[in-house]
Steps between C-alpha positions, in 0.01 A plus 500: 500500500123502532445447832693602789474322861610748808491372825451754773614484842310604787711472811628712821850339598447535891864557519873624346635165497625527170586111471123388572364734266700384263391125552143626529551710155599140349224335657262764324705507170519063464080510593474743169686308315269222533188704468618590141606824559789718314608743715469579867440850689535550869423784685774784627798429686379122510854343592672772735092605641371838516644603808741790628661530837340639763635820493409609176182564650571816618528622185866687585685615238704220326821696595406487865444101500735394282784415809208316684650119557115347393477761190889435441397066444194534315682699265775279529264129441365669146507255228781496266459440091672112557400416855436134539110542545439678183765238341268246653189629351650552151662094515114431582393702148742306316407172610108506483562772190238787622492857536518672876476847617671514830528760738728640781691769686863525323789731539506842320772735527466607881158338575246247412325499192138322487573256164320253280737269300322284158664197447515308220385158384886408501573650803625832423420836592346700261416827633543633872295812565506698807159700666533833392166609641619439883261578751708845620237596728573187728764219581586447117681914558743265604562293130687614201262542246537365130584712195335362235217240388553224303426241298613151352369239274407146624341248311477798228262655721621899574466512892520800693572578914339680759498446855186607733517891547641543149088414420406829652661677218403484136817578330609193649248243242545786266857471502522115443258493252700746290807270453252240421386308813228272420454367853589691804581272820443662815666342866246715738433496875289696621136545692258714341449276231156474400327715356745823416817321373366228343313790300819601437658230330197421288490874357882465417450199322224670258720777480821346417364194277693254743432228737565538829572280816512586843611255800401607866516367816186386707326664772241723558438712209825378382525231260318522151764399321401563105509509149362727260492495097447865332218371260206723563225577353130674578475323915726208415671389845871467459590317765631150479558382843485701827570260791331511841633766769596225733617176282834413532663276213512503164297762234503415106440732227488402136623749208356480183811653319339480190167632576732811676712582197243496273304766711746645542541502110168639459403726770621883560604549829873681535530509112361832446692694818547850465857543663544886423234553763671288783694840614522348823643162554792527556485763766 
């Protein structure tokens, strides 16, 4: 494939109704499919909502919460793997035959894990991956993290997964791109946006040789949902879209696939790594 059409969504669900985001994640995921596109990302937690209960904002350990009625339910109304709304979402994939990244709060072991799910052009699930980068320092203390990153193949197209925080740390890129990501998909929300973390993603771009797309929710110095290619050279910009802080709708990014593997065919960056002197990753 030559060229590759990702629709990005930038959205705030005002609420946890899981059942009307889901109808609004269709409405978003039939108006790409019209527009042409292949695949569509939308931002974190898009069908459950960002949101934790009330008391979680006291920042108490878990093991002092954990018996609170409210803490007890939203543990309780995670996602599963087959609920109905993620069934409904993949039936949707099937039947227009696109890609989708969606995003929600789902069970872990004990607590809620912050997950992105890619689906298929048939319909099926082809990789679940779970935040492993949580935001410890705040309400996410309260989330399971993930163990691992991953990636799948769609369209023949190696895609990678990292959600939001997971950005602030390199080995995350760096850790796709080593079992062969060629575009990483990012579900994001977040403030802050502009300038710092969009800096961010461009640089790991360059220094992974992959694309990269982000989708954020609007607001003040929210937003900018983006896409970034890794071919650089002397002042080139390599940005391909970066969408207004307060636009709410639909973002499009186009891939050239081509033009990426063959750079990435050419140029030098990560092929030359001198491992014996990373003494301390893995501390």
């Amino acid at each position: 494939m030559r060229k590759f059409k990702v629709a990005m969504v930038q959205h705030k669900v005002p609420t946890s109704n899981v059942g009307e985001n889901t109808e609004l994640a269709i409405r978003y995921i039939t108006e790409a499919k019209a527009e042409g596109a292949d695949f569509v990302l939308f931002p974190e937690c898009f069908l459950s909502a960002y949101q934790f209960p009330k008391i979680c904002e006291t920042l108490q350990p878990v093991e002092e919460i954990e018996t609170n009625d409210e803490f007890a339910k939203w543990c309780e109304d995670a996602l599963d793997d087959d609920c109905t709304y993620l069934e409904k979402i993949r039936r949707v994939a099937k039947e227009l035959s696109i890609g989708v990244e969606i995003t929600c709060l789902t069970k872990g072991k004990k607590y809620p894990q912050n997950t992105a799910f890619i689906i298929d052009r048939d319909g099926s699930i082809i990789l679940k991956y779970s935040k492993v980068h949580t935001c410890d320092f705040d309400l996410e203390r309260y989330l399971e993290s993930g163990k691992e990153f991953k990636v799948c193949h769609f369209d023949g197209i190696c895609i990678g997964v990292m959600i939001c925080y997971d950005r602030e740390y390199p080995e995350s890129a760096r850790e796709l791109m080593m079992q062969g990501a060629e575009l990483i998909l990012v579900p994001n929300d977040c403030d802050c946006v502009r300038p710092f973390r969009l800096r961010e993603l461009s640089v790991e771009a360059m220094q992974n040789m992959v694309g990269i797309a982000m989708a954020n929710p609007p607001g003040e110095n929210s937003g900018c949902s983006c896409a970034f290619h890794p071919m650089v050279w002397g002042h080139q910009e390599n940005s391909i879209i970066v969408a207004d802080e307060e636009f709410e709708g639909l973002v499009y990014a186009v891939f050239d696939m081509e033009s990426i593997r063959k750079y990435r065919d050419t140029e030098d960056l990560g092929k030359f790594r001198k491992v014996s002197a990373y003494k301390h990753l893995l501390s």
